[in-house]
Structures are given as C-alpha cells and as structure tokens.
TORVEXZA-294466 format. One record per residue (C-alpha): residue in three letters; y negated, x negated, z negated. Coordinates in Angstrom, 3 decimals, always signed. Each point is the difference from the previous one (the first is absolute). Layout:
N
   residuo      north       east         up
       ALA          Y          X          Z
...
//
This chain:
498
   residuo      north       east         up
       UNK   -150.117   -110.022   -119.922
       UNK     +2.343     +0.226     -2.778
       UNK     -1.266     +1.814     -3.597
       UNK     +0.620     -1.171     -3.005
       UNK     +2.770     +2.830     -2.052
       UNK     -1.306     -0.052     -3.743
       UNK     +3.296     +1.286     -1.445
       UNK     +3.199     -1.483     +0.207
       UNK     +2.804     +0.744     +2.111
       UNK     +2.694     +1.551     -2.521
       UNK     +3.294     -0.933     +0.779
       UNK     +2.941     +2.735     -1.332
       UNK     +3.794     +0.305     +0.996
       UNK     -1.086     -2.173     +3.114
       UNK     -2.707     +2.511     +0.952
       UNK     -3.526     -1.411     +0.631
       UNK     -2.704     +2.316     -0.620
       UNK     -3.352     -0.541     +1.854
       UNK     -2.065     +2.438     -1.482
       UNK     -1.910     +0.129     -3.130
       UNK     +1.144     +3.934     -0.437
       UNK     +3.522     -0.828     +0.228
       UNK     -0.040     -2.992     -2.064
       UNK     -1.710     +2.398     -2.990
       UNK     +2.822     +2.542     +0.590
       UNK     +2.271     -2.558     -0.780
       UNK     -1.831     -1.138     -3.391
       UNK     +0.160     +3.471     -0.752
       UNK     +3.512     +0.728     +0.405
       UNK     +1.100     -2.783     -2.493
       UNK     -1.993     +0.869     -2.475
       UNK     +1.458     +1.850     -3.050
       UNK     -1.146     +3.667     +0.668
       UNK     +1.612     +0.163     +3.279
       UNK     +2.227     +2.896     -1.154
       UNK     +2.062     +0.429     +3.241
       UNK     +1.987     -2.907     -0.905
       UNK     +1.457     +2.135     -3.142
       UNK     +3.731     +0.371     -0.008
       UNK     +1.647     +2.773     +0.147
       UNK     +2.917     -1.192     -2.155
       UNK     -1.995     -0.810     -2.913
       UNK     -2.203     +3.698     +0.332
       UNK     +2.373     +1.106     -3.689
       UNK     -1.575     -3.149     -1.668
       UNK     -3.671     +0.895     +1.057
       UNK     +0.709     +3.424     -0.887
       UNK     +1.449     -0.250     -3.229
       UNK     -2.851     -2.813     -1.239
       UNK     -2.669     +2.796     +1.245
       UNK     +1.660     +3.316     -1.639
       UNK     +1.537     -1.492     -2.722
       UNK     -2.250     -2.410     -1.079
       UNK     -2.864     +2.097     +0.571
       UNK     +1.750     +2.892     -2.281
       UNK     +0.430     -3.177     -2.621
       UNK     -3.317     -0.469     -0.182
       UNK     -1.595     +3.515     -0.016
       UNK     +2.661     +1.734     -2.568
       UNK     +1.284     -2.620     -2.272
       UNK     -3.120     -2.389     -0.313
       UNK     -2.264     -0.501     -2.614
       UNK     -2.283     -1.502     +2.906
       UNK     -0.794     +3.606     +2.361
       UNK     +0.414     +1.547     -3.686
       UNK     -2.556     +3.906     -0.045
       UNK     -0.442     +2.499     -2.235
       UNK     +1.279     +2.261     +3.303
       UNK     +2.574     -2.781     +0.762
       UNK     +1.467     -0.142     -3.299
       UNK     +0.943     +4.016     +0.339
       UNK     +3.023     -0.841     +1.902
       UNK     +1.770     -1.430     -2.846
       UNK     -2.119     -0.657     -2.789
       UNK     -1.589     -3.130     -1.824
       UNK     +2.916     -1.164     -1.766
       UNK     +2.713     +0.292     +2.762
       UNK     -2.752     -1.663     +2.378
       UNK     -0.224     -3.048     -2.507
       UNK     +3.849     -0.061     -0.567
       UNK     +0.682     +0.057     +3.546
       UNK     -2.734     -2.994     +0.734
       UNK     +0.951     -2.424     -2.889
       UNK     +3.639     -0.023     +0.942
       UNK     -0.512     +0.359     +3.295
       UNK     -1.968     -3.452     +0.053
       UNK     +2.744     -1.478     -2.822
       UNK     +3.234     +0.852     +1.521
       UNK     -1.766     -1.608     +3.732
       UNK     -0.738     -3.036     -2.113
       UNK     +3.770     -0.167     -0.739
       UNK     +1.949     +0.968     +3.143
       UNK     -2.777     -2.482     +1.740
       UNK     +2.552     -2.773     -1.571
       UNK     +3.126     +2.277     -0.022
       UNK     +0.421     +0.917     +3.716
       UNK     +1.011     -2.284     +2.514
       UNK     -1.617     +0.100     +3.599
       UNK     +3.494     +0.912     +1.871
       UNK     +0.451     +3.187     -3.099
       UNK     -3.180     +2.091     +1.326
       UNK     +1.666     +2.344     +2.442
       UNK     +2.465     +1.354     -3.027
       UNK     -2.347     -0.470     -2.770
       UNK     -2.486     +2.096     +1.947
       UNK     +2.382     +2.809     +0.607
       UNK     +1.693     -0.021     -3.253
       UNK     -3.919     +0.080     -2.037
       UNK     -1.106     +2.358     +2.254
       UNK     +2.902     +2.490     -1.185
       UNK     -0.913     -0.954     -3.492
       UNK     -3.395     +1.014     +0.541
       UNK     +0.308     +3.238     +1.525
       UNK     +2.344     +0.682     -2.401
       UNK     -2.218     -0.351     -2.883
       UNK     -3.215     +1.525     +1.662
       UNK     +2.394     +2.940     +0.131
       UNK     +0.788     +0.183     -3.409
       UNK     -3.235     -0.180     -1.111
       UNK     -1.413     +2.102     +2.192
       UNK     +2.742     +2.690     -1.741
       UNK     -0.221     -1.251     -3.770
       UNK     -3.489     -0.467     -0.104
       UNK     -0.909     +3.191     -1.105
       UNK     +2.932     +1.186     -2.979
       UNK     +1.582     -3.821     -0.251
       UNK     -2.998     -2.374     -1.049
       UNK     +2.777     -2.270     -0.955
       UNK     +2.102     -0.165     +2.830
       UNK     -3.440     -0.170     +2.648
       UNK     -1.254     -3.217     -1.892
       UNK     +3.253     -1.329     +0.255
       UNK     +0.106     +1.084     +4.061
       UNK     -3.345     -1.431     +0.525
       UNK     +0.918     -3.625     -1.845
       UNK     +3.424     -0.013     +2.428
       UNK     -2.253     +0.798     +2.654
       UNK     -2.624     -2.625     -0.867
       UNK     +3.089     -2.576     -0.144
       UNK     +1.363     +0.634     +3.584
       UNK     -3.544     +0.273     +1.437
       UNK     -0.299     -3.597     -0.856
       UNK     +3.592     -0.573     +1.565
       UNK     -1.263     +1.826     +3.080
       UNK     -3.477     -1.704     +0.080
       UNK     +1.505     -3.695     +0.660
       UNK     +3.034     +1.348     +2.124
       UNK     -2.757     +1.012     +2.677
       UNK     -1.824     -3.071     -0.755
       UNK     +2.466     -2.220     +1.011
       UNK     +0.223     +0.749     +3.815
       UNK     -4.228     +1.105     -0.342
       UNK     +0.313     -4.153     -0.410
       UNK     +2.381     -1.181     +1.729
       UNK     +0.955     +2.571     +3.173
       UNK     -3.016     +1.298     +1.231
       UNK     -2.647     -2.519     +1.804
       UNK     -3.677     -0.398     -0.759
       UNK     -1.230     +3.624     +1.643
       UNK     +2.629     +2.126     -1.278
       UNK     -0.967     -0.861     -3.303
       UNK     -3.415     +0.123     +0.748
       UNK     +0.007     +3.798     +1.024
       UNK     +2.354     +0.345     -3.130
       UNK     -2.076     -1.110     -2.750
       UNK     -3.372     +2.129     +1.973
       UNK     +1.920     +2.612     +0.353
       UNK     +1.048     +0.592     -3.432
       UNK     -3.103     -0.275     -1.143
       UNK     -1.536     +2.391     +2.250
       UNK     +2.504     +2.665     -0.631
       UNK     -0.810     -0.797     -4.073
       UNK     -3.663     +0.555     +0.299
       UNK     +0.783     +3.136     +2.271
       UNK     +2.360     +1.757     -2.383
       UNK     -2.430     -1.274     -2.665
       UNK     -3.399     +1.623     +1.328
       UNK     +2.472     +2.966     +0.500
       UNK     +1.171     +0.558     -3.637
       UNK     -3.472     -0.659     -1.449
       UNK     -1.746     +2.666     +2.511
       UNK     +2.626     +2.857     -1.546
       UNK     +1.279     +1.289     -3.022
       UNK     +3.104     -0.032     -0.093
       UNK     +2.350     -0.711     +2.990
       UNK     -0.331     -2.279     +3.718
       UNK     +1.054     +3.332     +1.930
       UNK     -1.335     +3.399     -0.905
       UNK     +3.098     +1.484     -1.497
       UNK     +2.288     -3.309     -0.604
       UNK     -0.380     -1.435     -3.879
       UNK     -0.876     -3.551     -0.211
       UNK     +3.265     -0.593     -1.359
       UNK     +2.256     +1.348     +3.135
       UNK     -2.288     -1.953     +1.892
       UNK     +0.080     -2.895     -1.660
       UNK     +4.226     +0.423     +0.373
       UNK     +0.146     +0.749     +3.494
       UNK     -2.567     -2.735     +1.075
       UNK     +2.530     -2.609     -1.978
       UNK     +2.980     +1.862     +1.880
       UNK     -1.356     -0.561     +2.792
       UNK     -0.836     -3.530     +0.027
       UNK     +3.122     -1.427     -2.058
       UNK     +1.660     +1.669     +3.188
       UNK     -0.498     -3.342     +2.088
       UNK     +2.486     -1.792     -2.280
       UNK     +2.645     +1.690     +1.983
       UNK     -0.684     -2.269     +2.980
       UNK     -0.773     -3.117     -1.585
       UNK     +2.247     -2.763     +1.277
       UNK     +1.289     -3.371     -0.854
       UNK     -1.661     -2.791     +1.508
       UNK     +1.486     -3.298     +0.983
       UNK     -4.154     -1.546     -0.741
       UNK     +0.543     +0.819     -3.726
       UNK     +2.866     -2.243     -0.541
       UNK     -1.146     -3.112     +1.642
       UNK     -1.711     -2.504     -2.771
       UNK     -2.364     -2.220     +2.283
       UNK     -0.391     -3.211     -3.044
       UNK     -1.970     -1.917     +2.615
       UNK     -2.995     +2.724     -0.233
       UNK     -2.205     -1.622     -2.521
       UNK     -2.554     +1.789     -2.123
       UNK     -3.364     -1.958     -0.484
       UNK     -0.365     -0.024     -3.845
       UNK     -3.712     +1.012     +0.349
       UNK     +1.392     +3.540     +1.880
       UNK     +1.004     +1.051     -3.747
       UNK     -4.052     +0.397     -0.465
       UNK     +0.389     +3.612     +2.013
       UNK     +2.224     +1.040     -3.923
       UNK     -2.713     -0.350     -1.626
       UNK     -2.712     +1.514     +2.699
       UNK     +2.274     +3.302     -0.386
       UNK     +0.753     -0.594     -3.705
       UNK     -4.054     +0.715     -0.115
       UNK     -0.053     +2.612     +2.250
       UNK     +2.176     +1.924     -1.801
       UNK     -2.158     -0.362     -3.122
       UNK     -3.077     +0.580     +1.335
       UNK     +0.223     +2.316     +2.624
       UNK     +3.161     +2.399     -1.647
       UNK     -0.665     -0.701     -3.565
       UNK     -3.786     -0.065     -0.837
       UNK     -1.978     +1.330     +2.942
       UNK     +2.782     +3.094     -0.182
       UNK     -0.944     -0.137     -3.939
       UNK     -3.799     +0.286     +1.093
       UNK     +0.700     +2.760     +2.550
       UNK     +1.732     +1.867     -2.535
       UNK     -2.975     +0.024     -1.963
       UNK     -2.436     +0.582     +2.685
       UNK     +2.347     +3.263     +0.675
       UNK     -0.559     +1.412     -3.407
       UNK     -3.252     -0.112     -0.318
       UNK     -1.678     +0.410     +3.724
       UNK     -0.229     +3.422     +1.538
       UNK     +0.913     -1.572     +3.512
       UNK     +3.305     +0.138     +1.422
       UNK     +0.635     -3.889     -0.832
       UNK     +3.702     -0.137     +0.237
       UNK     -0.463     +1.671     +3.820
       UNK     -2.638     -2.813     +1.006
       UNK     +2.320     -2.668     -1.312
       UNK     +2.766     +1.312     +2.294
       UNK     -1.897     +0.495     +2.850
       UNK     -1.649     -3.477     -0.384
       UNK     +4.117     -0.838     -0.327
       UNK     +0.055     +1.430     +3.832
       UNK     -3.219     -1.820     +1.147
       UNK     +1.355     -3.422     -1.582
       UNK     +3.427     +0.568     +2.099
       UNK     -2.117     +0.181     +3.342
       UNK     -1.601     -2.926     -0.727
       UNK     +2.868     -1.727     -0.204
       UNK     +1.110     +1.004     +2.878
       UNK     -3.092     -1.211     +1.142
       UNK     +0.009     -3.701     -1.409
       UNK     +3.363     -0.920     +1.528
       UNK     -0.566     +1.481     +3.546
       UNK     -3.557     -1.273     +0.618
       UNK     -0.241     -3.395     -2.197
       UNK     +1.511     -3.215     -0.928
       UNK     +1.448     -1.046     -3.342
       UNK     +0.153     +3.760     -1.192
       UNK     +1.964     -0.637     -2.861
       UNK     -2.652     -2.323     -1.561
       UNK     -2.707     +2.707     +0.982
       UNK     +2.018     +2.830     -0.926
       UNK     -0.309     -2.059     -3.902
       UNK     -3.472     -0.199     +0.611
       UNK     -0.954     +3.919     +0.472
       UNK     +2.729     +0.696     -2.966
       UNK     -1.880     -1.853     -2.672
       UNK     -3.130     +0.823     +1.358
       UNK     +0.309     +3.261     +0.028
       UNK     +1.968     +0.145     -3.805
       UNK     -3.885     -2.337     -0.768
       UNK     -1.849     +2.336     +1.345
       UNK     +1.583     +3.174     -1.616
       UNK     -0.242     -1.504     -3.405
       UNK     -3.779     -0.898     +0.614
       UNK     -0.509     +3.343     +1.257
       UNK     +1.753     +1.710     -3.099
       UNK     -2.182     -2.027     -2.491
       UNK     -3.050     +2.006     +1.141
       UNK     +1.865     +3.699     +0.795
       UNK     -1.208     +0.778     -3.962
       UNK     -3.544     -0.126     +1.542
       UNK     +0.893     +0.717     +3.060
       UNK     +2.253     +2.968     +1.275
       UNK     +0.308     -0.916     +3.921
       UNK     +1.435     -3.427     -0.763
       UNK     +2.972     +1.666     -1.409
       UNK     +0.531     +0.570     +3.449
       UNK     -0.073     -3.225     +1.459
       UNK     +2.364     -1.213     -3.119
       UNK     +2.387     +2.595     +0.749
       UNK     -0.040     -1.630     +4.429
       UNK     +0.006     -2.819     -1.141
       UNK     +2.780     -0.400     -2.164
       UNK     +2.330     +2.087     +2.320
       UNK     -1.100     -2.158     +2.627
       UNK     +0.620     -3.203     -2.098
       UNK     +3.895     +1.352     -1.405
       UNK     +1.265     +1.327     +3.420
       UNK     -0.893     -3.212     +1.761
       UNK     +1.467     -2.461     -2.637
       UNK     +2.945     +2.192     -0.503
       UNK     +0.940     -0.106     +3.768
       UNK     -1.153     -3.471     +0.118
       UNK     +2.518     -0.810     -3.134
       UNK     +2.832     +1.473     +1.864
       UNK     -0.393     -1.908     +3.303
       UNK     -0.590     -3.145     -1.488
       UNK     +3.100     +0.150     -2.060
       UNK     +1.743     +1.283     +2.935
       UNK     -1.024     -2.875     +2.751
       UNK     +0.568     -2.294     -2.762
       UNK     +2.976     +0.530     -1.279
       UNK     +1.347     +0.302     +3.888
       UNK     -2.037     -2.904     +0.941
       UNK     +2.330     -2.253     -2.675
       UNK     +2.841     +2.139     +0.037
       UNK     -1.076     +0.259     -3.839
       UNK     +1.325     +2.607     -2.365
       UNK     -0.973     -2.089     -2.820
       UNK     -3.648     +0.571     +1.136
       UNK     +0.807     +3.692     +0.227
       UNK     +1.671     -0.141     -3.112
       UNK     -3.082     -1.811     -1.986
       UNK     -2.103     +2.521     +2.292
       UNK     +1.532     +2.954     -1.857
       UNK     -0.252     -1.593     -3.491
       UNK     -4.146     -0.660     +0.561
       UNK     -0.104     +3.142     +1.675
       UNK     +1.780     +2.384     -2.222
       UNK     -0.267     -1.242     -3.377
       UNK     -2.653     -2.999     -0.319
       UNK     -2.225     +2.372     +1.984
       UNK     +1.207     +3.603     +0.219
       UNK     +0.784     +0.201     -4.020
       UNK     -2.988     -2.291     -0.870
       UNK     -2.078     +2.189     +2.124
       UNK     +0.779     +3.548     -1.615
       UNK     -0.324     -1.608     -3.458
       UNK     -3.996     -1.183     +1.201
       UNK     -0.355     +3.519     +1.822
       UNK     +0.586     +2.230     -3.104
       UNK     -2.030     -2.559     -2.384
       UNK     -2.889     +0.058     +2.267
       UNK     +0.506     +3.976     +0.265
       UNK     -0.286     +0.230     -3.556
       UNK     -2.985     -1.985     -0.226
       UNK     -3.697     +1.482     -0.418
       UNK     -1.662     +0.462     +3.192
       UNK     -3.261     -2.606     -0.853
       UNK     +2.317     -2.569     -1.046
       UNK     +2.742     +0.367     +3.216
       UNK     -4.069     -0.318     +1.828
       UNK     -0.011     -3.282     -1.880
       UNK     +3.782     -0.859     +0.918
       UNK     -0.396     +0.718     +3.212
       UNK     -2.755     -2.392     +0.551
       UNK     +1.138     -2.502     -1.532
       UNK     +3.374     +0.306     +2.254
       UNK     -2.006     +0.104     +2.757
       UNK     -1.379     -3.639     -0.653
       UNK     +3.003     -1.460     -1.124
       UNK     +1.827     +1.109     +3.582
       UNK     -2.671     -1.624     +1.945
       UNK     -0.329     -2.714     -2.181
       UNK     +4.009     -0.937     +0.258
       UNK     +0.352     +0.581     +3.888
       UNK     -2.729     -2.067     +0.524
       UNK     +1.590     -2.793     -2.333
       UNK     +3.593     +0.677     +2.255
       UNK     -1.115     +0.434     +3.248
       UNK     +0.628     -3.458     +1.254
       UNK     +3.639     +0.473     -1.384
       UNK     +0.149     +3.264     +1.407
       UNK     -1.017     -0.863     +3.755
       UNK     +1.893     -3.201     -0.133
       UNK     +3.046     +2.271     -0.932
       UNK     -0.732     +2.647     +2.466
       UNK     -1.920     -1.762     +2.678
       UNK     +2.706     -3.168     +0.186
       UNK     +3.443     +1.569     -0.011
       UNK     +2.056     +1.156     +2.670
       UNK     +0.946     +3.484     -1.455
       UNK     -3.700     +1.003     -0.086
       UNK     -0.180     -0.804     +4.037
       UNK     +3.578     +1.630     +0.560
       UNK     -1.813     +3.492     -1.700
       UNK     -2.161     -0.092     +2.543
       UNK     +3.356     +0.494     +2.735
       UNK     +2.203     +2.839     +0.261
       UNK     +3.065     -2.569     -0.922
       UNK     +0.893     -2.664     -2.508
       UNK     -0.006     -3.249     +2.220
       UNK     +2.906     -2.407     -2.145
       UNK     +1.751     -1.235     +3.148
       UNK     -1.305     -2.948     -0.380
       UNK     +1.586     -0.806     -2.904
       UNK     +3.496     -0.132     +1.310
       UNK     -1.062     -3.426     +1.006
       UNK     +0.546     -1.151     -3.668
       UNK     +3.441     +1.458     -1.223
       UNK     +2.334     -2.605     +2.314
       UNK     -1.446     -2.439     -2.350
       UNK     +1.307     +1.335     -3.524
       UNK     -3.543     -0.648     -1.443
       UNK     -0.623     +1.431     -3.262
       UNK     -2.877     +2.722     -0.540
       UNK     -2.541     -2.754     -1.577
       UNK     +1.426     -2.346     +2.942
       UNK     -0.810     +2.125     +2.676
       UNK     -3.469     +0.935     -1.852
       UNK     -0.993     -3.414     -0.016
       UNK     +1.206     -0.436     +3.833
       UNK     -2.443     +2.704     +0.827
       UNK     -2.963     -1.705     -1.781
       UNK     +0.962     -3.133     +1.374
       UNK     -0.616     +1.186     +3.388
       UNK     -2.886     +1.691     -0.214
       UNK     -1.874     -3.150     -1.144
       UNK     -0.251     +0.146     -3.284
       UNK     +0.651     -3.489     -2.240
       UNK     +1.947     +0.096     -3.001
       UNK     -2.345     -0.072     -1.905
       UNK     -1.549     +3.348     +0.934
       UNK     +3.865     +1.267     +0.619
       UNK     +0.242     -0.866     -4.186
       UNK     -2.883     +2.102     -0.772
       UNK     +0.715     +3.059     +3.051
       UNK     +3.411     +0.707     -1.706
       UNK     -0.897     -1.562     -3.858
       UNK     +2.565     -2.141     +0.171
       UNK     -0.305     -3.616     -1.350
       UNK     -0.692     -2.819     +2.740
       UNK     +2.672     -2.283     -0.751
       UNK     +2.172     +3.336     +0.201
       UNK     -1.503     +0.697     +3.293
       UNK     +0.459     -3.272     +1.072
       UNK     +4.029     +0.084     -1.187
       UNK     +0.014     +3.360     +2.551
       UNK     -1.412     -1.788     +2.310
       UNK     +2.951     -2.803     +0.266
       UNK     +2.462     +2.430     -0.248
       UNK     -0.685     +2.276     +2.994
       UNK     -0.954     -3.062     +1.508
       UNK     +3.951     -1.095     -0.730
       UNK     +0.815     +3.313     +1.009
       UNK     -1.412     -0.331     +3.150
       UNK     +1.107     -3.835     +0.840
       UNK     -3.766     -0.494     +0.582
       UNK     -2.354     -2.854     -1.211
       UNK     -3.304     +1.148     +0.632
       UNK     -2.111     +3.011     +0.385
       UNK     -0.735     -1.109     +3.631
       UNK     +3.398     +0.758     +0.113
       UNK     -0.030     +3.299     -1.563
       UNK     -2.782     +1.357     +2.171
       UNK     +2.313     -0.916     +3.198
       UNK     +2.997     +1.424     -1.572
       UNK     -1.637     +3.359     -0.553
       UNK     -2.047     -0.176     +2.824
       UNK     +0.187     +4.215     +0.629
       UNK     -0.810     +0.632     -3.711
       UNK     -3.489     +1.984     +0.461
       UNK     -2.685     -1.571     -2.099
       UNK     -2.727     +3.031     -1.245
       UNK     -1.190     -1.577     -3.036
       UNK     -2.288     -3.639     +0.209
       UNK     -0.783     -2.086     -3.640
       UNK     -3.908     -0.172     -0.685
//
C-alpha cells in the first residue's frame, strides 16, 4: 500500500527533495540570517557600517550620552559633534549622487581624521581651534555617514545588511556597558580619547577598498513605489521621538536620581533586544511587522513601569530593559527597512526623505523633548509618562489596519524575509516605455483590483485612474484586461483585493 506524504515535494534547481528534513534545510537556507551567503567583496561595507557607525553612535551622540561617556570629550563637543553631524547628513543626503560614494567616502574620511586629530591636540591650550576641529569634524561625519549608506542600500543584499545593522548595535551596547562599568578609559591604561581615535582609524580604514559598482548607476523607472510604503517615514519619524528623544529624556532622569546602575541595564537590555531580533527573523514570519510590535511594546511598557519607579525602586529596572530593548530593536529595524526599501525601488528619494525624518524631524525633535523632559520634576515626568503611555496605545491601535495593510500587503516586506531583493520580474515592464504611475496601475490591474479601489490604493482620482488605464492600455496595443492577464502571464501575483 501506498502512504499518504503530508509535505510537499520541494522542487529547487531541478532537484526533488523527498524528505521533510531536507525540504526544512532548504527553507532555512533562504531565509535572511543564512550568513554563509555573505560576500566577501562587500566585507569593507559591513565593516565600516559596524566600526564606524557604532563609534558614531557611542562618541558623538546625544542618544548613548553618560556622565562616564561624556569624559571622552566633554558635553559641549559631544552636542556640537551630534547637531552637525545629523545637519550636514541632512544636506549631503540631497548633495551626493549614488555613482560619487566611493570618492566622497575617501575624501570625508580624510577630513575626519584630520579634524579628530586636531582636536585631539588643541583641545587642551586651543579651546578655539578644538571647537572649530570638532564642527569640521561633525560636517564630514555627515559626508561620511551617507557615502556608506549608499552601497548599505543599494550593494549589499538583504543578510549583509541584516548582520550590519545587529552588529553595530551590538558592538554599541558592548563598548557602552564597558565605559559605564569604568572610570575613565575602555582599556586599563588607554584614555577614552586615543581610543575613541584609533577605533575611528580603524574602521574609516575600509574606505580604501570600496569600489565602484556598475548596480549604482542603473535607474530602474519601471520599479514602482506603492504610495502607502511612505507610511514606514512616519513609523521611524516616531521612533526617533519616542524611543531616542523622550524615553532617553526619562532614563536620564531615572540615572540621577536611582542608586542602580540604570544606564548599564539599559545597555545590556540593548544586547538582549539584538538577540531577539535575531530571533524574530530566523524562527517567524512577517518579522518586520513583529519586530514593530515588541518595539512599541516594550517603549509602553517602560513608560508604565517608570510612572510607578517613585514608589517603587525595582521597576526602575524593568524601565531601564525595557527601553534598551525597545531602542535597539527599532533602531536596527529603522535601518533595514530603509535599506530593503530603498533597494527594493531602486529609491534614493526614499533614502533621502528617510534621512530628513530620521535626522532632523526625529533626531533634533527628539533631543529637544529629551532635555525638556530631563528638566522636568520627577512627579510630573510620572504624570507625562503616563499619559504617553496611553496616547501610544491609543494611536497604534487607531493605525494598525494602515500599518498591516502597509506591511502585511507589499512585496518589500516579503522580500525582507529573503536573503535577496527579488525585482527580476520587473524587467517585464521597461520594453514597454510605461511611465512610473503607468506601470503602477499595470500592477494593480493585475492583481484584481478595479479602478475604483486602484483610485483609492494610490489616492489618485478615478477618472485619473481610468485615463492611466487607456494609456498603458495604448501602450500595450491591448483592449481588455483579459488581455493584459495573457500578456503578462509570468508576472507573479502575491497580493489578492478583499
């Protein structure tokens, strides 16, 4: 007698695999964490986004800003350093081109070492002359900062990025716990400041082998963005605020007036939110919507906990976890999104508006709320934080049917899922010369939806969609959508109208 198999038989590269065991294998080795499919060629751009950035973020931040921390160069040369530093990547965001990176890169990262030098020797008998080092500094930082964006976008697929953005912020909380568990320098011996130099050194290093590449110059038009995908902006736009302005405000404040070692549990709840990252994308589906989930439920949770800590001590505690494990998920959620996104639509625009809401919508709006709240008395930031609290459930709950629609519906939340951006099925449209609203309507068209729904999907007026609609038809030399369907009969249909 035959049995019944209860799985399927898994066809790959003409291979048929019989076995439940081998057909897992193969799940698993397409999925995103699958780091032996890591290039070697691209190891400077991983390396430089986990050194580099990671020194960003730990010397120059307001964010990972410590009593301890601030020893290596001081308040005021911290804040200089983090205000231009998020200005001047606002404005080479629209300055540099994609193709400039290699030489803007190299040419910054001279800048920079030149002026971390120079401070580093005026800082003591030249106030002058150091301020004026550390502003230069802060300038080409931002210079560097999108140079090592661009190919974090648009070079390296979906798991080098992945092990770049948890990576960095491993090595952050790391150095972090580090500084904060000693007085005054990361190696017995070594100031904080050499430190701080030769770390930067070391990781502006990789620039030496970056490398044009022929990707960066192509501009795919047919690759349409989905209006609604602009909704992630905003998602990281409040992020920023919440998680890096006013929890860091609140943890601040918790700091100065709790005898436990706060900033430490923050940083170590930092480490326990990358592992759970980790986590989410190797053992679930739709991480990225889940990975949204834990970050502002853990940000709710740390607020609710801090309104009590003035009553009662251990819940400073669980604040201090929670927030660390609610800013190092979103941050390295932030990063991936905007980099499968913007590779997903071959978008720099999106990267470009991704740095604007990043940087100064949220990264300037958020140290403004953080020293307020800082400032304010302890029973009334109870009070704030409360009310906070409410107001974030409160609003998710009113989004969330935007927010899965826009993460549960769209291709680039599936493609995070896989180790590589999957766009060769657009080459299907460019023989056609359809424009980018063209081609967006095409796509609606055949996945079912009527124009009317295609007027309100892409908020678009119907008689505008309907004008699109005759025009690609022209395009095309088709008269009917039966037509259409049979003319792209290989275009892969994910998404089906309700």
């Amino acid at each position: 007698m035959c049995s019944i198999i209860n799985w399927k038989l898994i066809t790959k590269n003409g291979d048929i695999m019989l076995n439940r065991g081998t057909a897992i294998a193969a799940e698993n080795s397409e999925n995103v964490v699958n780091f032996r499919v890591v290039r070697k060629n691209n190891y400077p751009y991983i390396f430089i986004w986990v050194v580099y950035y990671a020194w960003v973020v730990v010397f120059t931040t307001w964010w990972t800003a410590s009593p301890l921390l601030d020893r290596v160069y001081g308040v005021g040369i911290r804040n200089i350093l983090h205000s231009v530093n998020l200005i001047s990547s606002a404005v080479f965001v629209f300055v540099i081109k994609k193709e400039w990176y290699t030489w803007t890169a190299k040419t910054g990262s001279v800048f920079i070492l030149v002026g971390m030098a120079s401070f580093l020797f005026f800082k003591n008998d030249f106030p002058v002359l150091s301020v004026s080092s550390a502003a230069i500094t802060g300038i080409f930082l931002g210079c560097v900062n999108i140079s090592i964006l661009i190919p974090f976008v648009f070079v390296l697929n979906n798991t080098e990025k992945f092990y770049a953005v948890v990576g960095s912020n491993i090595l952050i909380n790391i150095l972090s716990v580090i500084k904060d568990s000693t007085d005054s320098s990361f190696i017995p011996g070594v100031s904080g400041a050499l430190f701080s130099f030769v770390m930067l050194a070391a990781g502006l290093v990789a620039v030496l082998y970056f490398k044009e590449d022929s990707e960066l110059l192509e501009n795919n038009e047919s690759v349409v963005m989905p209006s609604r995908v602009y909704m992630t902006l905003v998602i990281n736009c409040v992020f920023a605020v919440l998680c890096k302005g006013i929890a860091k405000g609140m943890l601040n404040s918790a700091a100065s007036t709790s005898s436990m070692p706060v900033m430490n549990i923050y940083y170590l709840g930092g480490l326990v939110g990358c592992i759970l990252y980790f986590t989410v994308y190797k053992r679930t589906q739709k991480a990225i919507h889940l990975a949204w989930n834990i970050t502002f439920g853990s940000i709710t949770m740390g607020f609710l906990c801090f309104s009590f800590i003035s009553h009662i001590e251990v819940l400073t505690a669980a604040f201090s976890i929670f927030i660390g494990i609610g800013s190092t998920i979103g941050m390295i959620n932030m990063y991936y999104i905007l980099g499968v996104i913007g590779k997903k639509y071959n978008s720099f625009r999106y990267v470009r508006l991704s740095i604007l809401f990043i940087g100064i919508c949220g990264g300037l709006a958020g140290v403004l709320l953080g020293n307020l709240i800082y400032e304010v008395d302890v029973f009334n930031l109870s009070v704030i934080s409360s009310l906070i609290s409410a107001g974030i459930m409160i609003v998710f709950l009113m989004m969330s049917p935007i927010l899965t629609r826009t993460y549960y519906s769209d291709e680039w939340a599936d493609d995070s899922q896989k180790i590589e951006i999957d766009n060769d099925h657009m080459s299907m449209f460019k023989k056609y010369s359809l424009s980018k609203r063209e081609t967006e309507v095409c796509k609606l068209l055949l996945e079912g939806y009527t124009l009317r729904q295609i007027s309100a999907i892409i908020s678009i007026a119907y008689p505008t969609v309907n004008t699109y609609c005759t025009s690609l038809y022209r395009k095309l030399k088709i008269n009917s959508r039966t037509e259409l369907f049979v003319l792209f009969k290989d275009y892969p249909i994910k998404n089906k109208p309700h």
